[in-house]
C-alpha positions in Angstrom: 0.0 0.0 0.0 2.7 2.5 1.0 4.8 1.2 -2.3 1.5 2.4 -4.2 0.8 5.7 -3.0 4.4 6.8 -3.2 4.7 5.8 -7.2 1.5 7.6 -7.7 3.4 10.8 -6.1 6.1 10.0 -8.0 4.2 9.9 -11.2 2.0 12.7 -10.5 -1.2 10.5 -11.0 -4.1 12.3 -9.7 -7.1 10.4 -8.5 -9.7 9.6 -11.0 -12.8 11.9 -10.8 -16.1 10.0 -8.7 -18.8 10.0 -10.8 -22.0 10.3 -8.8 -25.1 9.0 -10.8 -27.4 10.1 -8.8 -26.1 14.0 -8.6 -26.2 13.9 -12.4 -29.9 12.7 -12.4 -30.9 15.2 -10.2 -29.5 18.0 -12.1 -30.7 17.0 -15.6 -34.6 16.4 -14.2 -34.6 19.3 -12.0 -35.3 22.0 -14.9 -37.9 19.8 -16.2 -39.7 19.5 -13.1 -40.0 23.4 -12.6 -40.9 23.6 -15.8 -43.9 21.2 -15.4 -44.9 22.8 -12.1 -44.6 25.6 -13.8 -47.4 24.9 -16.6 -49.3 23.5 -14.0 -49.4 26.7 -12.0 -50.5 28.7 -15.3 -53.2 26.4 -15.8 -54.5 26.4 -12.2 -54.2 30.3 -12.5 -56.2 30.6 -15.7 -58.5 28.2 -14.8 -59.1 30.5 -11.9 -59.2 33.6 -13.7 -61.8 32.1 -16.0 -64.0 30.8 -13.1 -64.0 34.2 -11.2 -64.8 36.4 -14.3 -67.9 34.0 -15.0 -69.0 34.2 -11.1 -68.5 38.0 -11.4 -70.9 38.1 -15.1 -73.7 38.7 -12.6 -72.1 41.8 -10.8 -72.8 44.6 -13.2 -69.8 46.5 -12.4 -67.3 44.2 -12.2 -69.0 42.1 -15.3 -66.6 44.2 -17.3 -63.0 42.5 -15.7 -61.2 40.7 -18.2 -59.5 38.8 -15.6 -58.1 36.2 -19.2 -57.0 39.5 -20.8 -54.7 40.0 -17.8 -52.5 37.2 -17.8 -52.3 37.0 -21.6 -50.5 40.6 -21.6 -48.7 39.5 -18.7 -46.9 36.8 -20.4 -46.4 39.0 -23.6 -45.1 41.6 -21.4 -42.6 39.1 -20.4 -41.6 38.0 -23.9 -43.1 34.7 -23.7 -44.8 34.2 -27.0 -45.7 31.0 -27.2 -47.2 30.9 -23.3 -48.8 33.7 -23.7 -50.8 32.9 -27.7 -51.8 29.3 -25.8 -53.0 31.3 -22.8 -54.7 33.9 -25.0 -56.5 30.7 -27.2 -57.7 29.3 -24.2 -58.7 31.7 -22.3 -60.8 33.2 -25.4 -62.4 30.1 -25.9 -63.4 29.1 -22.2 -65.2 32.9 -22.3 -66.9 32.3 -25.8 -67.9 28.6 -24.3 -69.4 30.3 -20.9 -70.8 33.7 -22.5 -73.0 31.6 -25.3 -71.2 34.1 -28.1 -69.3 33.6 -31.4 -67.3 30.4 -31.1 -63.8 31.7 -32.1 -64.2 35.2 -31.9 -62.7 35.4 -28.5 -60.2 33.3 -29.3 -58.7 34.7 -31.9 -59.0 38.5 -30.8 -56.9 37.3 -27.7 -54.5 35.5 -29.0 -53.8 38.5 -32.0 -53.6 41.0 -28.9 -51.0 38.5 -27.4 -49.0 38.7 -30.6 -49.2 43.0 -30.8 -48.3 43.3 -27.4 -45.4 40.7 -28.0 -44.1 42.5 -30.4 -44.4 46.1 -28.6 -42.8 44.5 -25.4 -39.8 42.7 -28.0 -38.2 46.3 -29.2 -39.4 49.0 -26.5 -39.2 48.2 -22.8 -42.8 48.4 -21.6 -42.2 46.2 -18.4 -42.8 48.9 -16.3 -45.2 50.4 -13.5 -46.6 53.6 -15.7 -46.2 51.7 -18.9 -48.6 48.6 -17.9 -51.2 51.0 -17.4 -51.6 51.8 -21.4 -50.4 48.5 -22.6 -53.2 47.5 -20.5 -55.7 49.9 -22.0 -54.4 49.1 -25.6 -55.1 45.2 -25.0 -58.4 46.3 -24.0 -59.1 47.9 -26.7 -57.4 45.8 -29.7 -59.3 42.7 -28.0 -62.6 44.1 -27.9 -62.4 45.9 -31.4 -60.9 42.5 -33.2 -64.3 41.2 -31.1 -66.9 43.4 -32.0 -65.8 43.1 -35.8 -66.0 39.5 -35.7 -69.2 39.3 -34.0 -70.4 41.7 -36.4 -68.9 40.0 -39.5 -71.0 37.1 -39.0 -74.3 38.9 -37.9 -74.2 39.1 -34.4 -74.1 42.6 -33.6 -73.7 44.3 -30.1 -76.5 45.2 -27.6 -74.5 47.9 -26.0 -72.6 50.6 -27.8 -69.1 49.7 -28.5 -67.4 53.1 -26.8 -69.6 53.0 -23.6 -68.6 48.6 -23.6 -64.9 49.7 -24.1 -64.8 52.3 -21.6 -66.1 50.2 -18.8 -63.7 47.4 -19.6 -60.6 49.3 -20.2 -61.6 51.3 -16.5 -61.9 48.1 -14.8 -59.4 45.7 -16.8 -56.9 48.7 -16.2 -57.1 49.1 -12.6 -57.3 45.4 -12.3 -54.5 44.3 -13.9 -52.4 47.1 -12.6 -52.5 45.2 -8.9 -52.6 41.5 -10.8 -49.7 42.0 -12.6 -47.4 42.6 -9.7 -49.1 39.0 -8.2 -48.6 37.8 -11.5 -44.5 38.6 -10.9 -44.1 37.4 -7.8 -45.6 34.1 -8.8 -43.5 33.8 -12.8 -41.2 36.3 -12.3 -37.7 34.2 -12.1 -37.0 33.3 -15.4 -38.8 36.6 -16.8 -36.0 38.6 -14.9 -33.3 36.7 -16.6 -34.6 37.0 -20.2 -35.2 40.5 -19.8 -31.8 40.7 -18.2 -30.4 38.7 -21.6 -32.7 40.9 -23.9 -31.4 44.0 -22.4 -27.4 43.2 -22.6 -28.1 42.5 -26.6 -29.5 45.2 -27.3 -26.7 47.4 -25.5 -24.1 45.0 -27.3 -25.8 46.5 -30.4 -24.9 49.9 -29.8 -22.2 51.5 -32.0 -20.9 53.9 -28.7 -20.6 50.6 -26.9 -19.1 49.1 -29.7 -16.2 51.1 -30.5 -15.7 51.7 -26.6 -15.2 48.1 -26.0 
């Protein structure tokens, strides 16, 4: 044994590296597992949001929340196109199901707003306190105009006046979704924060003055 270790010094052998199995694992699944809790909390949260703003259809005032509306320009505001189209499909879709309106129509006006607001958020920083309150109001209003046309494309026409509807929804889905958004944060908000961390450094990478400084 003692012959051993001093021809290993001799030789300068190092000790071969322990591979742990079990470490490896463990690393390799844990991303997959957020992710799926993850998904799983967006469902729960839009299968929430949904219920809610059905239970509230009966309150007059607050029949105007687009609670779906919310969380769609939440994740666009967060650059996450493809969560926030699905969220904007479904959530369109559950509303047309429960309101008894055009099939689609919902759907589709959701899911376009998700891709405007996606592309807004993608080259001007709109992430911020005062700037959700008219990305908010501009949702409301793309959604419910994309809406109304549809509705009205294929004969179903509106009982109220479309500037009195859009009013009341962009008052309430404004003031709403200015206090959801920060819950929204706190619940998603660790990989948004490092994409719009990455986003941010490319674009100042892009800059000729940091260019030719560096």
């Amino acid at each position: 044994m003692w012959k051993r270790k001093e021809v290993s010094k001799a030789l300068n052998v190092e000790r071969p590296f322990c591979f742990k199995p079990d470490s490896f694992v463990s690393r390799l699944t844990a991303p997959v597992q957020y992710s799926e809790m993850r998904q799983l909390t967006i469902a729960g949260v839009l299968a929430l949001a949904i219920a809610l703003q059905s239970a509230l259809a009966a309150w007059h005032p607050l029949a105007y929340l687009d609670l779906g509306l919310i969380l769609v320009v939440y994740f666009a505001l967060q650059r996450e196109a493809l969560q926030a189209l699905v969220v904007g499909a479904a959530a369109g879709f559950a509303t047309d199901t429960l309101s008894h309106g055009l099939l689609g129509a919902g759907g589709f006006s959701k899911t376009l707003t998700a891709y405007i607001v996606f592309l807004a958020a993608s080259r001007v920083m709109l992430d911020t306190t005062l700037l959700r309150i008219p990305v908010l109001a501009g949702a409301t209003l793309i959604d419910n105009f994309i809406y109304v046309a549809m509705n009205r494309l294929f004969g179903h026409p509106p009982t109220m006046p479309f500037i009195q509807n859009v009013a009341y929804k962009i008052i309430a889905t404004t003031i709403a979704g200015t206090i959801l958004l920060y819950f929204y944060n706190s619940m998603f908000s660790a990989p948004a924060r490092q994409r719009r961390q990455f986003s941010v450094r490319r674009r100042v990478a892009r800059r000729p003055g940091v260019l030719r400084r560096r």
